[in-house]
PDB file of N, CA, C, O and CB in Angstrom:
ATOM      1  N   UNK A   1      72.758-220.108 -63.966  1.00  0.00           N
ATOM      2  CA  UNK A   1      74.211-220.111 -63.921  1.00  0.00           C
ATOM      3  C   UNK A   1      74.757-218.704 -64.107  1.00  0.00           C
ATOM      4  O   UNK A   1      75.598-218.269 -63.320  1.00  0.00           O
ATOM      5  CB  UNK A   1      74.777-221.046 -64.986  1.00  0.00           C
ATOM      6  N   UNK A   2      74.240-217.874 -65.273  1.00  0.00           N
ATOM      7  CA  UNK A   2      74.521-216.720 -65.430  1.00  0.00           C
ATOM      8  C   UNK A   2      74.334-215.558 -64.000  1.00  0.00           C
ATOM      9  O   UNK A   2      75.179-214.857 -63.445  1.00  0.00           O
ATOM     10  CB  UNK A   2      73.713-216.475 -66.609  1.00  0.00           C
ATOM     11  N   UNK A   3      73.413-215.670 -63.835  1.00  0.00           N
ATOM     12  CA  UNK A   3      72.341-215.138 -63.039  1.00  0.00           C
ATOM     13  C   UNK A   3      73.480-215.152 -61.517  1.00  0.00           C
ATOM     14  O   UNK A   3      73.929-214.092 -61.080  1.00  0.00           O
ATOM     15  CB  UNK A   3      70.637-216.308 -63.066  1.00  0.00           C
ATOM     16  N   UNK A   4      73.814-216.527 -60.861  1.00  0.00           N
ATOM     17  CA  UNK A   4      74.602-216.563 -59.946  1.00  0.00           C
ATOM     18  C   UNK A   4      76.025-215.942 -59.648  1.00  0.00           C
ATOM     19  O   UNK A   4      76.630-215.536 -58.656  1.00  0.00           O
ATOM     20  CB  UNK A   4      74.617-217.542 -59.903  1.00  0.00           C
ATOM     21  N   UNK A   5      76.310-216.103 -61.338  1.00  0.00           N
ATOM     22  CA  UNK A   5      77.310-215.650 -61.475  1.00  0.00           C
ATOM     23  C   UNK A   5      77.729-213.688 -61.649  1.00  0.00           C
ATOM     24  O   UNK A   5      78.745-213.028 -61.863  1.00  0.00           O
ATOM     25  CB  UNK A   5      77.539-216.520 -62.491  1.00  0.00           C
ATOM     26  N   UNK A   6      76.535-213.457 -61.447  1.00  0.00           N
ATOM     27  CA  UNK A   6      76.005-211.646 -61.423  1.00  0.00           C
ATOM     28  C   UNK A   6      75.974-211.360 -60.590  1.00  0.00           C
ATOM     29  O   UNK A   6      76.356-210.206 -60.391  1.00  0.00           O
ATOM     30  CB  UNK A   6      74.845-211.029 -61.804  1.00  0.00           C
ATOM     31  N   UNK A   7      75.434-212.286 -59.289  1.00  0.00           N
ATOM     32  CA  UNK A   7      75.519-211.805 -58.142  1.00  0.00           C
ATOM     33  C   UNK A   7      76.857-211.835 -56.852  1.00  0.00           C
ATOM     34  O   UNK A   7      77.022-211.226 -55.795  1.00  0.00           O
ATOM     35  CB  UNK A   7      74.462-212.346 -57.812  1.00  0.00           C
ATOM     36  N   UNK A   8      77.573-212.793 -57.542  1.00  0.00           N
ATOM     37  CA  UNK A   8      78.894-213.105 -57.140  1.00  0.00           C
ATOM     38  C   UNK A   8      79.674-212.003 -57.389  1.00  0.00           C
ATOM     39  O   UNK A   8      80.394-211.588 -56.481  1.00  0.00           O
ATOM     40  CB  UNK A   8      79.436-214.254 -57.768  1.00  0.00           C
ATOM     41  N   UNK A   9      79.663-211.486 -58.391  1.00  0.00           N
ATOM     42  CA  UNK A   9      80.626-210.461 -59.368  1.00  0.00           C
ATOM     43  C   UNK A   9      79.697-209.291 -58.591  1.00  0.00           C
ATOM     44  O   UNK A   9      80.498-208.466 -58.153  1.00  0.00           O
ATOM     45  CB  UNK A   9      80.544-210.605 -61.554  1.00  0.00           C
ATOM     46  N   UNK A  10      78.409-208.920 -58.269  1.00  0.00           N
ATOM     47  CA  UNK A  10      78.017-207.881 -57.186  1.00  0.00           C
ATOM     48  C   UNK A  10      78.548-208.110 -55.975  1.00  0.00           C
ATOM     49  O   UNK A  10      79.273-207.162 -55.675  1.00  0.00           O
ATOM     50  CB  UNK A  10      76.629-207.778 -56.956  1.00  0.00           C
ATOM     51  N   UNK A  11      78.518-208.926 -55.153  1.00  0.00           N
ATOM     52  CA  UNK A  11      78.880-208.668 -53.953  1.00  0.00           C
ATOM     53  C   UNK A  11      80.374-208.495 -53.765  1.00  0.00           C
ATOM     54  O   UNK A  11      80.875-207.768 -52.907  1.00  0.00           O
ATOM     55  CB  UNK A  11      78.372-209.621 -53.186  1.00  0.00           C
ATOM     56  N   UNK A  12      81.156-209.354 -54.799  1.00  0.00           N
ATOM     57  CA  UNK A  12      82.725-208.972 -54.728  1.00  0.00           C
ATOM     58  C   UNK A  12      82.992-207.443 -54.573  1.00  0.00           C
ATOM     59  O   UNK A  12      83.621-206.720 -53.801  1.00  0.00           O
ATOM     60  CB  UNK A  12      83.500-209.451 -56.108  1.00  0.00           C
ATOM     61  N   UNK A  13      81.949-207.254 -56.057  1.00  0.00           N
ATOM     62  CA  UNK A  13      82.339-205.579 -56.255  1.00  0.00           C
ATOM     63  C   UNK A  13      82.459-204.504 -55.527  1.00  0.00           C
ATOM     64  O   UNK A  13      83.257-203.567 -55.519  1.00  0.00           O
ATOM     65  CB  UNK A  13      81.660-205.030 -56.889  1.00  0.00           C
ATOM     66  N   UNK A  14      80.810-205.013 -54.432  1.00  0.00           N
ATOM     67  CA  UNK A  14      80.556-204.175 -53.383  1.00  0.00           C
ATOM     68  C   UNK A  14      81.487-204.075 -52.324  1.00  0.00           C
ATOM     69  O   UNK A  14      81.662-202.957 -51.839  1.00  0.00           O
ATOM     70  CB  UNK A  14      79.451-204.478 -52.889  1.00  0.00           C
ATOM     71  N   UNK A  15      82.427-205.512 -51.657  1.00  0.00           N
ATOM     72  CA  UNK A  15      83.205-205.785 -50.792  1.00  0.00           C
ATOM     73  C   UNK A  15      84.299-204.795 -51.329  1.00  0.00           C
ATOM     74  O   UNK A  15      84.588-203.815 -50.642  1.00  0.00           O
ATOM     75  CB  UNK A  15      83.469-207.270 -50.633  1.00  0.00           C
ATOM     76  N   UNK A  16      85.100-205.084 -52.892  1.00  0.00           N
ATOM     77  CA  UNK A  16      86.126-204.072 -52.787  1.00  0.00           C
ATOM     78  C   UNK A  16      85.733-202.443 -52.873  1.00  0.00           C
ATOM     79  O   UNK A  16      86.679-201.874 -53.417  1.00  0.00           O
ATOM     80  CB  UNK A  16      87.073-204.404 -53.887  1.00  0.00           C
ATOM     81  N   UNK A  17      84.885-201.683 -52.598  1.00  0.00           N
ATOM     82  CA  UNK A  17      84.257-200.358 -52.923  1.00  0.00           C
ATOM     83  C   UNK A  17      84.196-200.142 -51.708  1.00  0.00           C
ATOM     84  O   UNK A  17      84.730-199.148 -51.214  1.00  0.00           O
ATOM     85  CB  UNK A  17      82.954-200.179 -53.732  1.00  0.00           C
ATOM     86  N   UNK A  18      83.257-201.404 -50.704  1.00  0.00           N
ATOM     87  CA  UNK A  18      82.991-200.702 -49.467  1.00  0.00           C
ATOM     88  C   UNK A  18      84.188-200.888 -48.535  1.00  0.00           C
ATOM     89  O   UNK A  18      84.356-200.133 -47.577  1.00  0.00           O
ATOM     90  CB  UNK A  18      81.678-201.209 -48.808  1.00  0.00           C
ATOM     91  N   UNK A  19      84.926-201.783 -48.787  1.00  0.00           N
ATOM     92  CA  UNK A  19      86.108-202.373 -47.014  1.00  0.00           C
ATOM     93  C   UNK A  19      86.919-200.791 -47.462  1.00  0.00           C
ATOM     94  O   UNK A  19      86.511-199.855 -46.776  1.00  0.00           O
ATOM     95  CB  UNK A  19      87.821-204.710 -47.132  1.00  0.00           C
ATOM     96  N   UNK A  20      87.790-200.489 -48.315  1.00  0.00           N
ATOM     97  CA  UNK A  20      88.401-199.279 -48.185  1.00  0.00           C
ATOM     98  C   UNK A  20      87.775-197.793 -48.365  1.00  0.00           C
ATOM     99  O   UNK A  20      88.545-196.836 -48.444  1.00  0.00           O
ATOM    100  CB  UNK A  20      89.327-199.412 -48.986  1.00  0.00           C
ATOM    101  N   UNK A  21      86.412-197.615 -48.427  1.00  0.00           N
ATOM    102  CA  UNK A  21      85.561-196.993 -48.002  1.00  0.00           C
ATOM    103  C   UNK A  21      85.521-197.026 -46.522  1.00  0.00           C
ATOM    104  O   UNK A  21      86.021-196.186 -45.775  1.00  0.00           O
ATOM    105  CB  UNK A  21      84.555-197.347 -48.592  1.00  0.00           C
ATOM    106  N   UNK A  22      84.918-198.012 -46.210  1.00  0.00           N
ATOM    107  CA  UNK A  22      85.165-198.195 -44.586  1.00  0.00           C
ATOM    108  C   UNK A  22      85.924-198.159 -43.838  1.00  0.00           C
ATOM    109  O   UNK A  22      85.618-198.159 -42.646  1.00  0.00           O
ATOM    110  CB  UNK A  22      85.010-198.928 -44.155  1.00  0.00           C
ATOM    111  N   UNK A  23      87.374-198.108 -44.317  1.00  0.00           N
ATOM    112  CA  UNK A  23      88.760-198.283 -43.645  1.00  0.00           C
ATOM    113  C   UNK A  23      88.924-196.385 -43.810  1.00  0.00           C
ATOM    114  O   UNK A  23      89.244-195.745 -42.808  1.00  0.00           O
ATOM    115  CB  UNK A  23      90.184-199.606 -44.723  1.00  0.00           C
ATOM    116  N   UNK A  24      88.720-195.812 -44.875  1.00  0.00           N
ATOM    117  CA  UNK A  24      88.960-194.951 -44.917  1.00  0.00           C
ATOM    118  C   UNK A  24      88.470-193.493 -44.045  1.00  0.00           C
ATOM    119  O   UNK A  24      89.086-192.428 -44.015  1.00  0.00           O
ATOM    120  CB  UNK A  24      88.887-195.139 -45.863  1.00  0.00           C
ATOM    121  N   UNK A  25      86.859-193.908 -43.200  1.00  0.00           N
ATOM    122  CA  UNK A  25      85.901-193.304 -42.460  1.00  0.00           C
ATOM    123  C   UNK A  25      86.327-193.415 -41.239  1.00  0.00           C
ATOM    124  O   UNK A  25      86.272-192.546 -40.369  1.00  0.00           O
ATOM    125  CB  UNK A  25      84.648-193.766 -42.611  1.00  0.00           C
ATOM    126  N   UNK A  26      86.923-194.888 -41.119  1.00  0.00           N
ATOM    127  CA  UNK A  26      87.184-194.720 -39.742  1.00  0.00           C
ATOM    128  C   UNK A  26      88.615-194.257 -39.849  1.00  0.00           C
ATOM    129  O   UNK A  26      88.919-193.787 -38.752  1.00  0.00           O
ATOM    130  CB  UNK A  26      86.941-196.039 -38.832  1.00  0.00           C
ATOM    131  N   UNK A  27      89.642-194.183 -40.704  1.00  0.00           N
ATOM    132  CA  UNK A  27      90.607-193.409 -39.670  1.00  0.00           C
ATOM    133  C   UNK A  27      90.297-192.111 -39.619  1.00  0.00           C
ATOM    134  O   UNK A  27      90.845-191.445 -38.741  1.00  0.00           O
ATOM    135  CB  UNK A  27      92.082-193.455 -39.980  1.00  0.00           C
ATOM    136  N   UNK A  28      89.321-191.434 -40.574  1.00  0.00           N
ATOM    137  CA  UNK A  28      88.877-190.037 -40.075  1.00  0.00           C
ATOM    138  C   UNK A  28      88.534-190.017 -39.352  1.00  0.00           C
ATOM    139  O   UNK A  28      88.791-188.967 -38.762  1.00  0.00           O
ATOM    140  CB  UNK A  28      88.227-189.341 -40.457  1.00  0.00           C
ATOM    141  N   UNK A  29      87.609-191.031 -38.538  1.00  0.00           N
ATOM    142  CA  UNK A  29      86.931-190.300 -36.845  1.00  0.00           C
ATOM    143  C   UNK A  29      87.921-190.229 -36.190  1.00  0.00           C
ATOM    144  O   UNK A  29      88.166-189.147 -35.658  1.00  0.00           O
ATOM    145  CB  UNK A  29      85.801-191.159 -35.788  1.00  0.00           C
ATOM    146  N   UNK A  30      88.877-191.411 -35.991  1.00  0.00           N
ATOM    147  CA  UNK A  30      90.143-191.735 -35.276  1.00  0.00           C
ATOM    148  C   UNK A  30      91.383-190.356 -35.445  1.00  0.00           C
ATOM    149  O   UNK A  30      92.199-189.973 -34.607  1.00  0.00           O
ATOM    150  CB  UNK A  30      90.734-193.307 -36.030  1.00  0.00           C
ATOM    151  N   UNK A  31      91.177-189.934 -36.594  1.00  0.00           N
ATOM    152  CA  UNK A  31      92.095-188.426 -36.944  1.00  0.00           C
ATOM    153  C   UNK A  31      91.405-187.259 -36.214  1.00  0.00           C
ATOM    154  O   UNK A  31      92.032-186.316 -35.731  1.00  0.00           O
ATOM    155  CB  UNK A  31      92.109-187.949 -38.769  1.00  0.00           C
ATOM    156  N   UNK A  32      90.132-187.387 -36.172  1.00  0.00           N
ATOM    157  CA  UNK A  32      89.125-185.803 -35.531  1.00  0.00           C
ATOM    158  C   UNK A  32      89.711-186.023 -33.982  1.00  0.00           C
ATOM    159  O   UNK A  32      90.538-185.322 -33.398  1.00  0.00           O
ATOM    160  CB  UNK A  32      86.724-185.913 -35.592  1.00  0.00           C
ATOM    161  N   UNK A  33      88.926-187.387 -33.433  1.00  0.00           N
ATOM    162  CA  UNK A  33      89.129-187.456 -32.283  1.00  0.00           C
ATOM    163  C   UNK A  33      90.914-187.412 -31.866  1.00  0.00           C
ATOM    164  O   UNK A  33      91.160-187.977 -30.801  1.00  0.00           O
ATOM    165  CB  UNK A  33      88.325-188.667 -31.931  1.00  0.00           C
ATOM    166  N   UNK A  34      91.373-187.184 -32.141  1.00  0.00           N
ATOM    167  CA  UNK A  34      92.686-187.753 -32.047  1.00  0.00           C
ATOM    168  C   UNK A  34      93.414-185.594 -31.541  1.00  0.00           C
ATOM    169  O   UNK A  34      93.979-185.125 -30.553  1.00  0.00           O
ATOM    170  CB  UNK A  34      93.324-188.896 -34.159  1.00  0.00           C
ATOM    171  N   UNK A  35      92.812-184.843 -33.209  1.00  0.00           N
ATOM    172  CA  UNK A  35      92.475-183.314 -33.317  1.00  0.00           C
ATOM    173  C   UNK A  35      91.963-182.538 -32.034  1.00  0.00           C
ATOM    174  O   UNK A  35      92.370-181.548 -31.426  1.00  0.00           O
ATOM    175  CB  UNK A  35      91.367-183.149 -34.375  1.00  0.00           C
ATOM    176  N   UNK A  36      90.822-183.472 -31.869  1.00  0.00           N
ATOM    177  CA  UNK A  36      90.362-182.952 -30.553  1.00  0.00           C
ATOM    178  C   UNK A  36      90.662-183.076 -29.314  1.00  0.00           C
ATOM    179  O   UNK A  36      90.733-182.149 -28.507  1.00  0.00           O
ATOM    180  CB  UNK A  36      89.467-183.151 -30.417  1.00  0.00           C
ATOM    181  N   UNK A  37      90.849-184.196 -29.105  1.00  0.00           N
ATOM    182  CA  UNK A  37      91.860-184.468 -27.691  1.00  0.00           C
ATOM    183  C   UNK A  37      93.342-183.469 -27.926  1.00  0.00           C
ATOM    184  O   UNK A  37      93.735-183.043 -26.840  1.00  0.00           O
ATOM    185  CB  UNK A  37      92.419-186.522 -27.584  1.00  0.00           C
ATOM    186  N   UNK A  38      94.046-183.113 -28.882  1.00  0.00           N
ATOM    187  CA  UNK A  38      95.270-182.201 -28.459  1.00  0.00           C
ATOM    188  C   UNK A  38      94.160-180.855 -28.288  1.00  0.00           C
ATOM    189  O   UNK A  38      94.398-180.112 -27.336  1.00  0.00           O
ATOM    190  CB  UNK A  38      96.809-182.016 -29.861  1.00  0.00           C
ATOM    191  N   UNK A  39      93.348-180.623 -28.884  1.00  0.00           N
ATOM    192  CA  UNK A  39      92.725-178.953 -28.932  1.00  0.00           C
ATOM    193  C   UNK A  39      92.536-178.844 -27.519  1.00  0.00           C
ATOM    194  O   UNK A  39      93.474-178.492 -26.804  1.00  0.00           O
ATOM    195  CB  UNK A  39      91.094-178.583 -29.868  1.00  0.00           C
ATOM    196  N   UNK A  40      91.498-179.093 -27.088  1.00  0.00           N
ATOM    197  CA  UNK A  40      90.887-179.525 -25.515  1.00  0.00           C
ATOM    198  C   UNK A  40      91.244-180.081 -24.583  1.00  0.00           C
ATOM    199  O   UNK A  40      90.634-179.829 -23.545  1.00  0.00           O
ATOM    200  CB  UNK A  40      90.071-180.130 -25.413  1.00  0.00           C
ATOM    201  N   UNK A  41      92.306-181.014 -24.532  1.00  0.00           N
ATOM    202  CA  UNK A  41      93.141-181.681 -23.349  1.00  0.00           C
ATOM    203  C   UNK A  41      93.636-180.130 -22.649  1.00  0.00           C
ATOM    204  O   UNK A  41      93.664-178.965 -23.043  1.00  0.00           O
ATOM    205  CB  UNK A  41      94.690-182.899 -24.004  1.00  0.00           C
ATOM    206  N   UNK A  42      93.975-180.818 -21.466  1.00  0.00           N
ATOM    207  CA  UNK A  42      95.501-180.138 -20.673  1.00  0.00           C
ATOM    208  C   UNK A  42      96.528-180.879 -21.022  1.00  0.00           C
ATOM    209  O   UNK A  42      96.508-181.901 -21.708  1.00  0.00           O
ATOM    210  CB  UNK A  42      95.609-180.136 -18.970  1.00  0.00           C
ATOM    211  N   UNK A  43      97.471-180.322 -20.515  1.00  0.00           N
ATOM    212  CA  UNK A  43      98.995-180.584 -20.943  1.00  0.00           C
ATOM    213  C   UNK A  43      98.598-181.713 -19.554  1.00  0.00           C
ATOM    214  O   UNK A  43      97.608-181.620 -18.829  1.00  0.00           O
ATOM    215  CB  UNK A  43     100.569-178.987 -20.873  1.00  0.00           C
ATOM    216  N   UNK A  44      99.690-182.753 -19.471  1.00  0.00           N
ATOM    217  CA  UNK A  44      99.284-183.746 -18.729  1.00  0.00           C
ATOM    218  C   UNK A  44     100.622-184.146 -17.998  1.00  0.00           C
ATOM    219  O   UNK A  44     100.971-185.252 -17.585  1.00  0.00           O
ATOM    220  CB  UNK A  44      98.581-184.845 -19.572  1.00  0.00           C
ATOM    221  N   UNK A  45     101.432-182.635 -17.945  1.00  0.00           N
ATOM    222  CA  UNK A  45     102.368-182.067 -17.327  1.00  0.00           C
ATOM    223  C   UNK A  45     102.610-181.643 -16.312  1.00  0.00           C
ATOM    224  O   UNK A  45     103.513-180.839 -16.546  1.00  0.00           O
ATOM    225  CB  UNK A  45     102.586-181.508 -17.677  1.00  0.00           C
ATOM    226  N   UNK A  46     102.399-181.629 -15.219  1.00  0.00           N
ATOM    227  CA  UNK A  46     101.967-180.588 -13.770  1.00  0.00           C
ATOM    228  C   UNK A  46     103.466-179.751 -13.620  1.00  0.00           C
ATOM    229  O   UNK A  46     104.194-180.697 -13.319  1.00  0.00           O
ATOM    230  CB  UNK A  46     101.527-181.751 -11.907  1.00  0.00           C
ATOM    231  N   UNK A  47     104.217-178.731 -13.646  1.00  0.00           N
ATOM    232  CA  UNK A  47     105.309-178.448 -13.354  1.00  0.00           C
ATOM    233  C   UNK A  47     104.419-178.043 -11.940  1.00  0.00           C
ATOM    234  O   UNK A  47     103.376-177.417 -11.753  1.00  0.00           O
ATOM    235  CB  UNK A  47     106.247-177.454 -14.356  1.00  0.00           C
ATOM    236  N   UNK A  48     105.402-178.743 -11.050  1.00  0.00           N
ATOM    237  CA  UNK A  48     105.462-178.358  -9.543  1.00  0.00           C
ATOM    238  C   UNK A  48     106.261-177.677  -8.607  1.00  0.00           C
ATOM    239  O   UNK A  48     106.127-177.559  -7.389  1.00  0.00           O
ATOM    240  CB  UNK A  48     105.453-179.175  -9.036  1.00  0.00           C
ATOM    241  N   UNK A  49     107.353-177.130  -9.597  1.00  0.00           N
ATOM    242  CA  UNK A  49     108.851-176.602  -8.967  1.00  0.00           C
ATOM    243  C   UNK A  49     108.789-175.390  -8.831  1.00  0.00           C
ATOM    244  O   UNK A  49     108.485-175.222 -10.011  1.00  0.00           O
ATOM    245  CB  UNK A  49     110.137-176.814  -9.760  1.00  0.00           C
ATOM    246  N   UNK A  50     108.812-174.036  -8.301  1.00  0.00           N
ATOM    247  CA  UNK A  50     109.635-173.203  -8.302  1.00  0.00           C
ATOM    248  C   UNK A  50     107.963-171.621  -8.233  1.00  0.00           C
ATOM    249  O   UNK A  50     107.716-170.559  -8.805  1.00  0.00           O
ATOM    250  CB  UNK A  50     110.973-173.553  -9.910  1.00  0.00           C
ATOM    251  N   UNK A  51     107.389-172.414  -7.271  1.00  0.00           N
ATOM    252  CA  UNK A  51     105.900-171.460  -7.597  1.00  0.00           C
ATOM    253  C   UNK A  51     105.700-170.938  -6.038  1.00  0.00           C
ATOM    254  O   UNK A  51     106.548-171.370  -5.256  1.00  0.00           O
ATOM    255  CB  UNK A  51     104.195-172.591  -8.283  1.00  0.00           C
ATOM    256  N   UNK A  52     105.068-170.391  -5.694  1.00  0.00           N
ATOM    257  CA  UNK A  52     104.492-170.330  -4.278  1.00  0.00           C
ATOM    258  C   UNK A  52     103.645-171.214  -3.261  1.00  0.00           C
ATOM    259  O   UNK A  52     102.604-171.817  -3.523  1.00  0.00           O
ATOM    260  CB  UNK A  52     103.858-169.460  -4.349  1.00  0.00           C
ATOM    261  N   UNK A  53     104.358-171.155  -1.967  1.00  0.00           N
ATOM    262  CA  UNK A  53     103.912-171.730  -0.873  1.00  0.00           C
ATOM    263  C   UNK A  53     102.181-171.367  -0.992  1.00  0.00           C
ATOM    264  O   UNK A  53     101.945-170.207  -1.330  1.00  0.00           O
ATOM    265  CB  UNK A  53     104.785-171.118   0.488  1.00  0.00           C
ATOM    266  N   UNK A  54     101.168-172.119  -0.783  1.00  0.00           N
ATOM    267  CA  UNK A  54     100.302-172.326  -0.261  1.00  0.00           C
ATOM    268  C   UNK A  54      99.470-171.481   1.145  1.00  0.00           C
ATOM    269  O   UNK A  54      99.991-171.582   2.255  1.00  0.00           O
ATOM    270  CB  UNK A  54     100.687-173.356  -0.198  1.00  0.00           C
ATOM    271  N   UNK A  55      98.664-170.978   1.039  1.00  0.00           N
ATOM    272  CA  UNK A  55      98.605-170.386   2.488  1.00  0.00           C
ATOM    273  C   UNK A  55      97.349-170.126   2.556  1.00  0.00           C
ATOM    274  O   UNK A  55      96.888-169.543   1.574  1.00  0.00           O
ATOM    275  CB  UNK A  55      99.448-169.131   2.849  1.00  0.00           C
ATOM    276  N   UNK A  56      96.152-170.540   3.986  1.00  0.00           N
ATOM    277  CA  UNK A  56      94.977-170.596   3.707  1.00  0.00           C
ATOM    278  C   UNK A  56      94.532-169.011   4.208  1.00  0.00           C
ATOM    279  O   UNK A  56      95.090-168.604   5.227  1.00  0.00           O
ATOM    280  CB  UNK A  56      94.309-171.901   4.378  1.00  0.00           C
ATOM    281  N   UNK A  57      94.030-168.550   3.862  1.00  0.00           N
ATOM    282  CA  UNK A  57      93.611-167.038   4.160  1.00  0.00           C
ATOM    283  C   UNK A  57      91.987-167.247   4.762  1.00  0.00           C
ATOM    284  O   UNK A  57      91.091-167.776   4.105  1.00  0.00           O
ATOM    285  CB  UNK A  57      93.684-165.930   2.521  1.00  0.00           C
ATOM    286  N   UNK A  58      91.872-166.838   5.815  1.00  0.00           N
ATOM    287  CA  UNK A  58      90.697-166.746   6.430  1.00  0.00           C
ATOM    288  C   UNK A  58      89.477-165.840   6.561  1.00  0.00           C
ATOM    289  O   UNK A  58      88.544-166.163   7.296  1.00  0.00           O
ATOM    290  CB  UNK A  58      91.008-166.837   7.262  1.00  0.00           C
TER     291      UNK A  58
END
């Protein structure tokens, strides 16, 4: 009875230590990746207005 009751009171313990442990890891990858996509992206902007005609040179 005791005994069951030790291991109940472990795994609770472990559940509240690890879920916001775990919650907490992943929004760091989700924050890096998130870091890295603005570092390394392009702007996802094209300004197309007001540049030079095109012209194939041979």
């Amino acid at each position: 009875m005791v005994r069951t009751k030790l291991i109940l009171i472990a795994i609770a313990s472990l559940l509240a230590v690890g879920s916001p442990g775990l919650w907490f890891l992943m929004s760091e990858k989700q924050e890096a990746q998130h870091r890295r996509a603005t570092f390394f992206g392009s702007s996802k902007t094209y300004p197309t207005s007001g540049g030079e005609k095109m012209k194939v040179e041979w």
